[in-house]
C-alpha positions in Angstrom: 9.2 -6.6 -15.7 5.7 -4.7 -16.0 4.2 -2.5 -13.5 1.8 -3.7 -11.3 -1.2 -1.4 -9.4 -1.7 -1.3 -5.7 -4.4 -3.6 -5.0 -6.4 -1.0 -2.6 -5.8 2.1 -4.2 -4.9 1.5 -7.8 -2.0 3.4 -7.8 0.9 2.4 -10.4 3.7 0.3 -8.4 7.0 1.0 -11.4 9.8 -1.6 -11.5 11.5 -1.3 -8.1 9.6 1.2 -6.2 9.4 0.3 -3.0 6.2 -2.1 -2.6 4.8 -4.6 -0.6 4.1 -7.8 -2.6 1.9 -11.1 -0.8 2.1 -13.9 -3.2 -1.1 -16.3 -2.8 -0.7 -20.0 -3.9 -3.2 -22.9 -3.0 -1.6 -26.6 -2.9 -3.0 -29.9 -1.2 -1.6 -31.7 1.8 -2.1 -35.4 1.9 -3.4 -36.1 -1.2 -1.7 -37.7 -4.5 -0.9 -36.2 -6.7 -0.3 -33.1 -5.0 -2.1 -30.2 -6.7 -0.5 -26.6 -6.9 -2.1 -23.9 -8.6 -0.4 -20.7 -10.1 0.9 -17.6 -7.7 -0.9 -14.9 -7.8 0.9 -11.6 -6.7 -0.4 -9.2 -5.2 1.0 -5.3 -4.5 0.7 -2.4 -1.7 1.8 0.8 -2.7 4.1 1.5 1.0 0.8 4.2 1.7 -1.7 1.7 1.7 0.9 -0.8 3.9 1.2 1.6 6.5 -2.5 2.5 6.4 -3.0 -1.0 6.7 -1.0 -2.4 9.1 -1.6 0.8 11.5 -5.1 0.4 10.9 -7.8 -2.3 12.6 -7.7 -5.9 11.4 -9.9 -6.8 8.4 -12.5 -9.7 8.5 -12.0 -12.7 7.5 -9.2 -15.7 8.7 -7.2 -15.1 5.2 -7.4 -11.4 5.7 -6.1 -11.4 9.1 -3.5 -13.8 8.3 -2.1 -11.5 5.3 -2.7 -8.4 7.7 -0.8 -9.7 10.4 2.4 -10.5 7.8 2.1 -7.0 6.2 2.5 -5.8 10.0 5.6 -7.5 10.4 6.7 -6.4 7.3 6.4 -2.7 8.4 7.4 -2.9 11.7 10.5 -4.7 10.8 12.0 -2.0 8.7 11.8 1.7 8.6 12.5 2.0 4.8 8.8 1.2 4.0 7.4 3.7 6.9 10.0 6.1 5.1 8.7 5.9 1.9 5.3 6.5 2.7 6.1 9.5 4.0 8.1 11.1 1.3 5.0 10.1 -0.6 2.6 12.1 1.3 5.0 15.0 1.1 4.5 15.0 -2.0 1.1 15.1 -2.2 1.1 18.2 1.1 3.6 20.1 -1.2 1.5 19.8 -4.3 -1.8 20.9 -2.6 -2.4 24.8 -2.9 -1.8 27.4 -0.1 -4.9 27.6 2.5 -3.6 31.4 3.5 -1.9 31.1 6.5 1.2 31.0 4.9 0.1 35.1 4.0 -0.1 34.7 0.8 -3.4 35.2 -0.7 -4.8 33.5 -3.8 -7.6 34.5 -6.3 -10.3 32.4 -7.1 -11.4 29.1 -5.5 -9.6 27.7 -2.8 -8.4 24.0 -3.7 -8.9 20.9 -1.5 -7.4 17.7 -1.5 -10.3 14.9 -1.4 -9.0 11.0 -0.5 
């Protein structure tokens, strides 16, 4: 298997990290012969699910419908929610001291820009 990126935020998306996939097929209805075309799959690192199904629906009928899935999706299990998290502890641990721990730092304080 390769890795895949995150469709929003680019991120990498390994070989059985916890992801959300939507896989996007067009076919006809009604009309001999019937015409498939390939799946496309497409990846959310479990930030960007969260983000997005916590966030406001996006425009669009397509958009909503995959928006309204990826909700499910996270509101179904906690596992996703879960790994997010540990994510963005990651991140929070990795960012520098801001002083209130009472430890003080030379130089420039850092920041953390999304």
């Amino acid at each position: 298997m390769e890795n895949t990126f995150c469709l929003r935020c680019n991120r990498e998306i390994q070989s059985g990290q916890k992801s959300v996939a939507v896989y996007l097929f067009a076919q006809t209805v009604g009309v001999r012969p019937r015409q498939k075309s390939s799946a496309q799959r497409i990846s959310f690192c479990p930030q960007c699910s969260v983000s997005l199904a916590m966030g406001p629906p996006p425009e669009g009928a397509l958009n909503i419908a995959a928006w309204q899935m990826i909700r499910d999706l996270v509101g179904a299990d906690p596992s996703l929610n879960q790994a997010a998290w540990e994510a963005l502890n990651g991140v929070v641990n990795a960012l520098p001291a801001t002083g209130t721990d009472g430890a003080t730092r030379q130089g420039n304080a850092g920041y953390f820009e999304f």
